[in-house]
C-alpha angles and dihedrals in degrees: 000000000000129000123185109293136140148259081321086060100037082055094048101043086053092049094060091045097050089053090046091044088051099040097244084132111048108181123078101253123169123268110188134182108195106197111061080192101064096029105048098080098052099048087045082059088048082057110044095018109040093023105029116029097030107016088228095144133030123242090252090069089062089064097054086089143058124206121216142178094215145015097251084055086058085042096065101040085058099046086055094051121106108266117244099255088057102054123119113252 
């Protein structure tokens, strides 16, 4: 779960996306941005920048992240995921 932050999140935030992107984590965990305000931009730049304009990224890594407005929202988007004795190896 990310909230704003600086150059550390952004680090961070990269860092899990780049695991999930190369498959060094293999289970299908949460990633979460709380703050549609801060994040938006960034992730309209991973769209038209990265996908669009370069092909940098797939459309699938789009889809390693979830976007929400509060940390409730994010809540309940970790309590539904699988537990992790029940993820698929």
């Amino acid at each position: 779960i990310y909230f704003p932050g600086g150059l550390e999140t952004l680090d961070h935030f990269f860092d899990i996306l780049t695991l999930v992107q190369t498959k060094k984590i293999r289970t299908k965990i949460p990633v979460i941005l709380i703050g549609i305000d801060f994040w938006q931009p960034l992730l309209y730049w991973f769209r038209e920048n990265m996908l669009n304009q370069h092909k940098a990224i797939s459309e699938e890594d789009l889809g390693f992240y979830q976007l929400v407005d509060s940390a409730e929202e994010a809540l309940a988007i970790v309590k539904a995921a699988p537990k992790r004795n029940e993820f698929k190896k």
